[in-house]
DRENNU-692593 format. One record per residue: x negated, y negated, z negated of N, C-alpha, C in turn. Coordinates in steps of 0.05 Angstrom, whole numbers, padded with zeros to 5 digits, always signed. Last residue first. Example, Ala and Ser with C-alpha at 12.3 -4.5 7.8 and 13.67 -1.06 7.14 Angstrom:
-00257+00045-00142-00273+00021-00143-00258-00001-00157 -00264+00114-00156-00246+00090-00156-00264+00066-00156 
// end
This chain:
-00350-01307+00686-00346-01276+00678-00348-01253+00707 -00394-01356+00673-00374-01350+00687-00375-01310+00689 -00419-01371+00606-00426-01377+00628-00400-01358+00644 -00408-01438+00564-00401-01406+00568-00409-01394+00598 -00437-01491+00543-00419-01475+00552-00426-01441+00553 -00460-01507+00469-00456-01513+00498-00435-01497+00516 -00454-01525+00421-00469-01508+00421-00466-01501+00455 -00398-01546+00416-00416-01558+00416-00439-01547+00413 -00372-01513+00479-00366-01527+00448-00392-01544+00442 -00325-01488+00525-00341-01511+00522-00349-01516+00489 -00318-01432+00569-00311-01452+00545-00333-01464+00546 -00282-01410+00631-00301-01419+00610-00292-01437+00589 -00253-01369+00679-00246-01372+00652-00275-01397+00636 -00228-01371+00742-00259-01369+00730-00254-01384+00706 -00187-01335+00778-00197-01353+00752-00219-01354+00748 -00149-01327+00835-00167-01321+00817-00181-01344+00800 -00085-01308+00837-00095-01330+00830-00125-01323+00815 -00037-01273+00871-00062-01266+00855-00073-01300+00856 +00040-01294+00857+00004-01293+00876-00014-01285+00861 +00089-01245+00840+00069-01272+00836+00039-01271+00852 +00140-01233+00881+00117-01220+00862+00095-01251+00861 +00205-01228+00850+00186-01242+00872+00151-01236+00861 +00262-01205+00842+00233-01197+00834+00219-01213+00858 +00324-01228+00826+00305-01218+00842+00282-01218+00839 +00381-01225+00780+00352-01230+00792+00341-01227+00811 +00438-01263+00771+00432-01247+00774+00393-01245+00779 +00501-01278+00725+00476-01274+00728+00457-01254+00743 +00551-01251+00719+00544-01276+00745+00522-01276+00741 +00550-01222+00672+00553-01208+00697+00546-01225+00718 +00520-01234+00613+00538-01237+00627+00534-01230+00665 +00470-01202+00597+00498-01199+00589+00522-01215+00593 +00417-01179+00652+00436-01203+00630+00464-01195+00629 +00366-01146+00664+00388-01152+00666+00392-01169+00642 +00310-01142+00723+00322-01157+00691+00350-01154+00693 +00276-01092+00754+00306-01105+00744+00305-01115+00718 +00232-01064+00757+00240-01063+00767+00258-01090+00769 +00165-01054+00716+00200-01060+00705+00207-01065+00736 +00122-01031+00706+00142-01018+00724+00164-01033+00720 +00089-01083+00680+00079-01069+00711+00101-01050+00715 +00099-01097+00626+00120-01099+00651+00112-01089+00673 +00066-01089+00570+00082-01067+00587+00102-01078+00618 +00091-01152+00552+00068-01132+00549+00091-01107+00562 +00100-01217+00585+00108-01201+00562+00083-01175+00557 +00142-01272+00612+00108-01254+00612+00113-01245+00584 +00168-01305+00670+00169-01279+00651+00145-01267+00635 +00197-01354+00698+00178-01345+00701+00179-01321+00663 +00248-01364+00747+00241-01358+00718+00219-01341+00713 +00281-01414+00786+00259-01398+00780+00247-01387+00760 +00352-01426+00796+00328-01430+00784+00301-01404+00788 +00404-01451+00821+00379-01432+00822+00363-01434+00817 +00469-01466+00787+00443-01468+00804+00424-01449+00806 +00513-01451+00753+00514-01457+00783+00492-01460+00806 +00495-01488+00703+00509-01458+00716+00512-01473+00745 +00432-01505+00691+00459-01510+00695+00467-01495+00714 +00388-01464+00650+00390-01481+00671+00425-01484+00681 +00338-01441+00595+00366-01443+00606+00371-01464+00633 +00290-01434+00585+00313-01419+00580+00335-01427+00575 +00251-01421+00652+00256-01441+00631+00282-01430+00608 +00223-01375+00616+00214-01396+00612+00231-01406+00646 +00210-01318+00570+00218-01327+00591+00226-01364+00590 +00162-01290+00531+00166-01313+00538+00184-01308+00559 +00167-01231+00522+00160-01257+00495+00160-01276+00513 +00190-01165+00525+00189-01202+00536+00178-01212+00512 +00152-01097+00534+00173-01129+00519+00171-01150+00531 +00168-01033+00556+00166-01062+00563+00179-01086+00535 +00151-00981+00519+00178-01005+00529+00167-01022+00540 +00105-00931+00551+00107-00951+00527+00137-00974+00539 +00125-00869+00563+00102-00897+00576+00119-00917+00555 +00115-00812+00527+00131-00832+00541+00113-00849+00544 +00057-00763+00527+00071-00785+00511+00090-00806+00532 +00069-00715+00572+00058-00729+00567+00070-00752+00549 +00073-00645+00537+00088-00665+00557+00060-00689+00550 +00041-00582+00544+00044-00608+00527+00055-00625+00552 +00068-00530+00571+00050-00543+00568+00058-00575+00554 +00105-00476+00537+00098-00497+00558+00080-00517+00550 +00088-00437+00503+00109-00425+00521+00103-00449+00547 +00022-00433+00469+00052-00447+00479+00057-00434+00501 -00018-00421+00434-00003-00410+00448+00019-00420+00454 -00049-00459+00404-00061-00446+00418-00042-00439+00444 -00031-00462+00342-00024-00485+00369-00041-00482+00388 -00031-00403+00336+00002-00419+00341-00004-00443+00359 -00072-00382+00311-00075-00401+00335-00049-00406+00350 -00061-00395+00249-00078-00407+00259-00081-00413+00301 -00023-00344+00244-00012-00379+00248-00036-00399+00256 -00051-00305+00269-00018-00320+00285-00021-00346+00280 -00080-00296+00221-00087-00301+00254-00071-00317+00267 -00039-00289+00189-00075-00314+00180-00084-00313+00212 -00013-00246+00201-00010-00261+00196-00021-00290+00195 -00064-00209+00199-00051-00221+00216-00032-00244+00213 -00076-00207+00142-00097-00218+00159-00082-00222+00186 -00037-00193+00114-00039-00212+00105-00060-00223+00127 -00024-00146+00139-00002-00158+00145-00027-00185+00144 -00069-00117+00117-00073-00122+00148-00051-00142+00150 -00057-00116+00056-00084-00137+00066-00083-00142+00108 -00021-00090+00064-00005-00111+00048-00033-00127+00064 -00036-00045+00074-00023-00051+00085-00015-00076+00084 -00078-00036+00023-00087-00034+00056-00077-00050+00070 -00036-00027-00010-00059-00048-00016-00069-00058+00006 -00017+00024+00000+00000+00000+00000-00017-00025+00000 
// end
């Protein structure tokens, strides 16, 4: 009985150790992160007109569609120009040089 009790006990100690070894399916990939807004800009314009609304937030490279909770509202995606920058600072210890 001693025997028997020690093979259960060592299999057992096997199984569960490589449990996360053995999957039926393969690991999914983590969901892609929400999109947030933090700025839309301007916020608000007189009904009836067309305005341009500029948007910047974290995660938006797939957003497709803005929606709004009233229904006459609508969007279209216009893609913004590449604008290249050349970023520097200034202090009193001098400038920064170009990136």
């Amino acid at each position: 009985m001693r025997r028997s009790l020690s093979a259960w006990t060592l299999l057992l100690t096997v199984l569960a150790l490589s449990a996360d070894r053995v999957t039926s399916q393969p690991k999914a990939d983590p969901p892609a992160p929400a999109p947030k807004l933090y700025i839309v800009t301007p916020a608000g314009a007189k009904a009836g007109s067309t305005v341009e609304v500029v948007v910047s937030g974290s995660d938006l490279d797939a957003v497709e569609a803005l929606y709004f909770s009233h229904p006459a509202i609508r969007s279209e995606k216009v893609e913004a120009p590449t604008i290249p920058i050349d970023p520097k600072s200034k202090g009193k210890t001098g400038s920064s040089k170009a990136m």
